[in-house]
C-alpha positions as CSV (number, residue, x, y, z in Angstrom):
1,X,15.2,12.3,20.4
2,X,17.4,13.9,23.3
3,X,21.0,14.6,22.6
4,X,22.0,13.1,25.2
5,X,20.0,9.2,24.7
6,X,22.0,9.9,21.2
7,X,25.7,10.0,22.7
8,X,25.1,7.2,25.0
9,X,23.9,5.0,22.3
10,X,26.9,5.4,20.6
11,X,28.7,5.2,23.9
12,X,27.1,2.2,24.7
13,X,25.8,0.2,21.7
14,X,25.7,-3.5,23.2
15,X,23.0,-2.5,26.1
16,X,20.1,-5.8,26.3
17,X,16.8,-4.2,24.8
18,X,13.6,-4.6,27.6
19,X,10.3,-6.0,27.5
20,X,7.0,-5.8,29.2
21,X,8.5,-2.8,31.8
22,X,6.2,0.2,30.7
23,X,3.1,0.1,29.1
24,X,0.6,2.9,27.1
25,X,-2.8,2.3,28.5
26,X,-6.1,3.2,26.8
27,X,-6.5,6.3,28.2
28,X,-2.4,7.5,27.5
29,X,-1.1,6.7,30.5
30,X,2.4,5.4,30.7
31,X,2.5,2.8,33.2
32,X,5.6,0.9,35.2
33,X,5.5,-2.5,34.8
34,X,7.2,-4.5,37.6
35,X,7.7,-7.8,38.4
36,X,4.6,-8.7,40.3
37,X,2.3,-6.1,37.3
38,X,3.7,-8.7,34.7
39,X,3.4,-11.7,36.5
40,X,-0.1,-11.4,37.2
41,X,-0.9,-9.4,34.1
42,X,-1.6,-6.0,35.9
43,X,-2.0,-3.0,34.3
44,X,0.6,-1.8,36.4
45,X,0.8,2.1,38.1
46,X,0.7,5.2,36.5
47,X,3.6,7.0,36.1
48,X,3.0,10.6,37.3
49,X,5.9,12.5,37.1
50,X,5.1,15.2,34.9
51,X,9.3,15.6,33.5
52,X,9.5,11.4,33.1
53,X,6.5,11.4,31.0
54,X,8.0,14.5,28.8
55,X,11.0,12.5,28.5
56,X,9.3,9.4,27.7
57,X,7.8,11.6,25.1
58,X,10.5,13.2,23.5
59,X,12.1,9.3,23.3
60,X,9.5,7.7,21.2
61,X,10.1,5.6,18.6
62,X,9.2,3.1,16.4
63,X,11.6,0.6,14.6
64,X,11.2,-0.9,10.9
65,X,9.2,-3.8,12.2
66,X,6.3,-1.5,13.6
67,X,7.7,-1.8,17.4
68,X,7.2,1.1,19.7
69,X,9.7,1.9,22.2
70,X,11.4,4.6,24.5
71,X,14.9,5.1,24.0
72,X,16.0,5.2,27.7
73,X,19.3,6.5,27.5
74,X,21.3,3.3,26.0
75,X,18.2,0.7,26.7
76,X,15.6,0.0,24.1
77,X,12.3,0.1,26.1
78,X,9.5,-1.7,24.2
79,X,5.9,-0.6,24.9
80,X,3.5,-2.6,26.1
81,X,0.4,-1.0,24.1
82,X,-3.4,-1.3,25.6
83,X,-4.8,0.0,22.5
84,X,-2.7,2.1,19.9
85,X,0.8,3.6,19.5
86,X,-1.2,7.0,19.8
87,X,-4.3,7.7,22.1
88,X,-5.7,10.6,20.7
89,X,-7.1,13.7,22.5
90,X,-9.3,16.5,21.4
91,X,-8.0,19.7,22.7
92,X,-10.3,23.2,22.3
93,X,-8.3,25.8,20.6
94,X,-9.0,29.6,19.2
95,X,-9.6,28.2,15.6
96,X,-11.4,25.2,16.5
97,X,-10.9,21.4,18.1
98,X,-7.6,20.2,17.4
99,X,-6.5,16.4,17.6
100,X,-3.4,15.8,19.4
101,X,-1.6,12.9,21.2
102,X,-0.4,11.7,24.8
103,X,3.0,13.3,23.5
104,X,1.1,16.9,22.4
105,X,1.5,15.5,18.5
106,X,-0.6,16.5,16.1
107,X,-2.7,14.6,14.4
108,X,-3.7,15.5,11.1
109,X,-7.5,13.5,10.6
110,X,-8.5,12.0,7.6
111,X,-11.6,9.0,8.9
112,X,-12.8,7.5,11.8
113,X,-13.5,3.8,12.4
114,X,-15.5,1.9,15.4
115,X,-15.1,-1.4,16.4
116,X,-17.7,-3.8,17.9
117,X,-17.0,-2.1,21.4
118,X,-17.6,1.3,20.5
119,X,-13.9,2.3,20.5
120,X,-13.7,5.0,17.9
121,X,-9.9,4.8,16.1
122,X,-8.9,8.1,14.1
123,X,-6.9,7.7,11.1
124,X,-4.9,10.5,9.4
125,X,-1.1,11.7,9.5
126,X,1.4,12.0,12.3
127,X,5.0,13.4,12.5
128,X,6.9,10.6,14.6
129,X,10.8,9.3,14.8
130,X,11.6,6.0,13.2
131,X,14.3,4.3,13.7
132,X,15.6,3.1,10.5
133,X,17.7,-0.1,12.2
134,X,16.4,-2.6,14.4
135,X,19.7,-2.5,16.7
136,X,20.6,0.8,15.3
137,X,21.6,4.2,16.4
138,X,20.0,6.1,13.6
139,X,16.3,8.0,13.8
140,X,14.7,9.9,11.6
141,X,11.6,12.6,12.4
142,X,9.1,10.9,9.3
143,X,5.0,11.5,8.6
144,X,3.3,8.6,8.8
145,X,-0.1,7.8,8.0
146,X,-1.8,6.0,11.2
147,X,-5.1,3.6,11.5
């Protein structure tokens, strides 16, 4: 989590939390939600910029109740989620494939399941921030198994 979406939680504590604005798509896009998008249940358009989608990133939480967001400054962003909280990628490396996220995590593999589509879902271990409140200011880096 930034330093600076820290300070201006605490600065701010009483900002609404928002809904259906950005979304994860199946593929790890992020995706801006507006109006018309949620209206007529559009996917809504990729978001691009290569330093919003690091900060987006960086901001990435989950709270107690299993909710992902992006901690946007003051505002509580909740995801929209296609899929997973976590679209895996296999990335070649020196010493062999390596699993990693949309937000370069790594993911530590331990099975693989498929569904009736053919949608392959990796489980195994990830580092991610938690946030141990639901209105709270306090996260916490944690590994977490994922399905």
């Amino acid at each position: 989590m930034d330093e600076q979406v820290l300070r201006s939680l605490i600065k701010w504590p009483n900002v609404p939390h928002c809904f259906g604005w950005l979304a994860l798509d199946r593929r790890g896009q992020w995706r801006m939600r507006d109006e018309f998008a949620q209206a007529n249940q559009l996917a809504g358009s990729v978001i691009q910029h290569v330093a919003l989608n690091e900060f987006i990133c960086r901001n990435y939480a989950h709270d107690e109740l299993g909710r992902y967001f992006f901690q946007n400054g003051p505002q509580r962003v909740f995801i929209t989620l296609d899929a997973t909280p976590w679209i895996a990628r296999i990335i070649p490396t020196e010493s062999g494939p390596q699993l990693i996220t949309q937000c370069t995590t790594e993911i530590k593999p331990q099975s693989a399941l498929s569904d009736e589509k053919g949608n392959i879902y990796i489980t195994g271990l990830i580092s991610q921030t938690s946030s141990d409140q639901i209105d709270g200011t306090a996260f916490a880096k944690i590994g977490c198994a994922i399905a």
